[in-house]
C-alpha positions as CSV (number, residue, x, y, z in Angstrom):
1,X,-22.3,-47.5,72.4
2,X,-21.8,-45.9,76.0
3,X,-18.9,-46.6,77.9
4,X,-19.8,-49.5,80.1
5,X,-19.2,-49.4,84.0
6,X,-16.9,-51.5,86.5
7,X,-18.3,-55.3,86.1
8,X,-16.7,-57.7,89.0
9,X,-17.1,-61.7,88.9
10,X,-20.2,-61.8,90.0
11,X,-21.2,-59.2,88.2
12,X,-21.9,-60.6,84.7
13,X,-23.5,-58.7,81.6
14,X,-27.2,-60.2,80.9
15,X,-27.2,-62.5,77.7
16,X,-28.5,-59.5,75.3
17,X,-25.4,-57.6,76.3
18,X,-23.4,-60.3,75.4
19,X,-25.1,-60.7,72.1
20,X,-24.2,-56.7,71.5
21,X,-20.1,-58.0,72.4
22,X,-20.1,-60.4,70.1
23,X,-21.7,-58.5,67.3
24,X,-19.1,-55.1,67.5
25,X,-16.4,-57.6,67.9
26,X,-16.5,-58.4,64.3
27,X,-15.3,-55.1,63.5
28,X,-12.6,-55.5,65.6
29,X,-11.9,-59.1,64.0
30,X,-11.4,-57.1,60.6
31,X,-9.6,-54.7,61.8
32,X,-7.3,-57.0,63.0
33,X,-7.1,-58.6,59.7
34,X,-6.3,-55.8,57.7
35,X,-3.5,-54.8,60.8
36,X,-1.7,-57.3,59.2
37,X,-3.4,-60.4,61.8
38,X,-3.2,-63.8,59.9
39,X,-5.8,-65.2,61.9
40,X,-7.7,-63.6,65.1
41,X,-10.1,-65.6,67.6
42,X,-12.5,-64.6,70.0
43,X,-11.9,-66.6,73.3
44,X,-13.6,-66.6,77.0
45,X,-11.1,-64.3,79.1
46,X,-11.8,-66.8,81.9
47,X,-10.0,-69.9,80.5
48,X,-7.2,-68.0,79.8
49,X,-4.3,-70.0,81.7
50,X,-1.7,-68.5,83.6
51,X,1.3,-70.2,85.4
52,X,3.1,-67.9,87.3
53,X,6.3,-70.0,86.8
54,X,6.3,-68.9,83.3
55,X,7.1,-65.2,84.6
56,X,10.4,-66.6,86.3
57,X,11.7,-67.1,82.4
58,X,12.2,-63.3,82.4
59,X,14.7,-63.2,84.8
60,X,18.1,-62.9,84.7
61,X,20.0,-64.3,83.3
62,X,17.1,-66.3,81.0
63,X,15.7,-63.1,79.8
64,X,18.6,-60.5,78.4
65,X,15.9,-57.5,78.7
66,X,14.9,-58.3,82.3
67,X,14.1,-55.4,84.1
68,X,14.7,-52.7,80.9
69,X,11.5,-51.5,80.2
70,X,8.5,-50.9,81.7
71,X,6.5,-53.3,79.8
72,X,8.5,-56.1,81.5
73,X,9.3,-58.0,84.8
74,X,9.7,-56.5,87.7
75,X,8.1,-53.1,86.2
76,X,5.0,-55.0,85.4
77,X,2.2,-56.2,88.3
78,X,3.0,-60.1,87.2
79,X,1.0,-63.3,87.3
80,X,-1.4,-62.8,90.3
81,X,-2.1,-59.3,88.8
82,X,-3.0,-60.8,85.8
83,X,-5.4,-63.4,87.0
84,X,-7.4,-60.8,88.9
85,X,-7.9,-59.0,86.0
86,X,-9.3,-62.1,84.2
87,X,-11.8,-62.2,86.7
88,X,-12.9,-58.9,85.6
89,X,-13.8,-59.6,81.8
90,X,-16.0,-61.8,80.1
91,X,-14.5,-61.9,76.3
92,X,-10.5,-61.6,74.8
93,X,-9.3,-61.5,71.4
94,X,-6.3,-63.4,70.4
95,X,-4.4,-62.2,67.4
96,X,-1.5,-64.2,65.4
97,X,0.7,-63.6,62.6
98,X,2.7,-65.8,61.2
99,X,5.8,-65.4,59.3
100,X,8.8,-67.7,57.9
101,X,10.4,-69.1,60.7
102,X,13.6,-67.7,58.9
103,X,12.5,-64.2,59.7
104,X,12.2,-64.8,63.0
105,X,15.2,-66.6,63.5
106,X,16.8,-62.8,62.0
107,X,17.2,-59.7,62.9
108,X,14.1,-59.1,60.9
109,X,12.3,-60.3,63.6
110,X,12.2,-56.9,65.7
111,X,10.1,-55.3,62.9
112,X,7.9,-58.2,63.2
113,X,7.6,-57.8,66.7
114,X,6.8,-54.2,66.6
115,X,3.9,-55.1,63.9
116,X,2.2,-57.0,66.4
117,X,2.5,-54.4,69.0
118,X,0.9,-52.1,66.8
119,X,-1.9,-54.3,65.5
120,X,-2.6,-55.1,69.3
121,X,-2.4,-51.4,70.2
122,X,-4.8,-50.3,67.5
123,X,-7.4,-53.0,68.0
124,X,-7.2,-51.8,71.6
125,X,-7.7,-48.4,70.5
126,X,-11.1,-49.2,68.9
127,X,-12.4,-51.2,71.1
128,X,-12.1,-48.4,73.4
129,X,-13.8,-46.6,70.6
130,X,-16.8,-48.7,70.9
131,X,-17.4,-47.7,74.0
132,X,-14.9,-50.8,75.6
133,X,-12.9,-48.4,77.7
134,X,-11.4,-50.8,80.1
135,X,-10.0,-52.9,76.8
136,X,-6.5,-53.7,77.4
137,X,-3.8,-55.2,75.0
138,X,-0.6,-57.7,75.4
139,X,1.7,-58.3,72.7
140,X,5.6,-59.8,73.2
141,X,9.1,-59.1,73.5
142,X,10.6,-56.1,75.3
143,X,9.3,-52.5,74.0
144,X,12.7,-51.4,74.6
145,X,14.5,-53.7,72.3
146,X,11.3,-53.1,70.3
147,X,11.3,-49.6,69.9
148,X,13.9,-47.8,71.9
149,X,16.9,-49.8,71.3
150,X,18.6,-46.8,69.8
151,X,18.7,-45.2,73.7
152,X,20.6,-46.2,76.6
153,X,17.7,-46.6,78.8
154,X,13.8,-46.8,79.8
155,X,12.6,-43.2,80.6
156,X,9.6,-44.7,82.5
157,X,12.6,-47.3,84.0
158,X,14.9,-44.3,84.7
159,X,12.2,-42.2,86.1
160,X,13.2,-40.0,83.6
161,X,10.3,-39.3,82.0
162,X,7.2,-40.5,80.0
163,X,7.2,-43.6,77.5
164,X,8.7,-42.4,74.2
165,X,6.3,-45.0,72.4
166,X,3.2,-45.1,74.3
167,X,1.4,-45.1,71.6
168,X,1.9,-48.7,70.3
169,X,4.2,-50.2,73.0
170,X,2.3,-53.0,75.0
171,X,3.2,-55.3,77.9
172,X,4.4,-58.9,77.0
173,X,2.2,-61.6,78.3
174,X,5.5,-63.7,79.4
175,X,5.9,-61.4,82.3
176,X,2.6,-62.0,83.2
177,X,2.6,-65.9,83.1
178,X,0.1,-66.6,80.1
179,X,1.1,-69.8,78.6
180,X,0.9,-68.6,75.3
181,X,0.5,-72.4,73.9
182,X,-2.4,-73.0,75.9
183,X,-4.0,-70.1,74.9
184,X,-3.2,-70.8,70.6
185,X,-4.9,-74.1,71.6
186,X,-8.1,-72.1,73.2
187,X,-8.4,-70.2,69.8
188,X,-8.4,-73.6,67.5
189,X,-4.4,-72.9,66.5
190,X,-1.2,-75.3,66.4
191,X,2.0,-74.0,67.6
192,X,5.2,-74.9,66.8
193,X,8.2,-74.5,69.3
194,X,11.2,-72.4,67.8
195,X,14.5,-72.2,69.9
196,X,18.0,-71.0,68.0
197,X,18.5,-74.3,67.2
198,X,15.2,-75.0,65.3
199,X,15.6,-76.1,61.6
200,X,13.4,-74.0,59.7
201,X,13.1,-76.6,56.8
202,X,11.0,-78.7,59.3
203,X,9.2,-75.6,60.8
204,X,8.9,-73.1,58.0
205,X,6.5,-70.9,59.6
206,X,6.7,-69.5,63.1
207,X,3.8,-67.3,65.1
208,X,3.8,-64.5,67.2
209,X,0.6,-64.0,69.8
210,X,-1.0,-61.1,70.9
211,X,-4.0,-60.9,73.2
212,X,-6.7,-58.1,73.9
213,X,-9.2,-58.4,77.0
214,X,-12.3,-56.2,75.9
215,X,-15.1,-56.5,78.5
């Protein structure tokens, strides 16, 4: 497939095109699923929600990775950024993978988290393959903590240089105000609210999100 050109809002694909979307996007769907995905849905980009209060979480002091990475608020073009570009694609996947809540409620969790940035990273990867060159990928967490939590700081922060990671290390949609529960409800999923207190007897799994928006 060629590589498709600059669509706006009012410039939607024609239905066959859509038909040719949905058909390579299986392949992305089981690529996902053998990226280690427990479950991946196929969603309209444009009822995606986004509540740009939900950025303000990433603050400080609510977020302790505020402003150490590139992938995260301020470094990242936020909210009203993020609903332009929804305006701009027809078709996202969203990815999950769920684990025991006790994982995630360790410091096993990072490894976890850096799963899903490479599952979203590589579905991104060949989408662009298939000729979806404007495909973009969101995962969660801070890359730093993620992936560079060994180093004092950000090179790409610091201005000190390119990403060490930039392979596989993806913006989180918090700092771009996706409400992440709305959007497990768009693809047909449940979520379950963890917080350091939850008892993982009564919530024994727990779910990360990530999201691609493909054309």
């Amino acid at each position: 497939m060629s590589s498709k050109p600059h669509q706006s809002s009012e410039d939607k694909p024609p239905a066959d095109d859509i038909k040719v979307i949905a058909k390579n996007l299986q392949t992305l769907v089981d690529l996902a699923a053998c990226s280690g995905a427990s479950d991946t849905a196929v969603v309209a980009a444009g009822q995606i929600v986004v509540e740009p209060q939900l950025a303000d979480y990433c603050t400080s002091p609510g977020c302790a990775q505020y402003g150490l990475s590139r992938s995260c608020p301020p470094h990242v073009e936020g909210p009203e950024a993020f609903q332009a570009w929804l305006k701009e694609y027809n078709t996202a996947m969203v990815v999950k993978i769920e684990v025991p809540s006790q994982v995630l409620m360790s410091d096993e969790r990072r490894e976890v988290f850096e799963l899903l940035h490479h599952l979203v990273a590589g579905v991104e990867k060949a989408a662009m393959a298939q000729g979806y060159q404007r495909a973009r990928a969101f995962a969660g967490g801070s890359c730093k903590q993620i992936f560079c939590d060994q180093y004092a700081d950000c090179r790409v922060v610091d201005r000190q240089g390119r990403c060490r990671n930039p392979r596989y290390a993806r913006p989180s949609m918090s700092g771009f105000g996706v409400n992440v529960g709305r959007l497990m409800q768009l693809a047909g999923w449940q979520m379950e609210k963890m917080t350091k207190n939850t008892d993982t007897a009564k919530v024994p799994l727990g779910t990360l999100v990530g999201l691609i928006l493909v054309d």
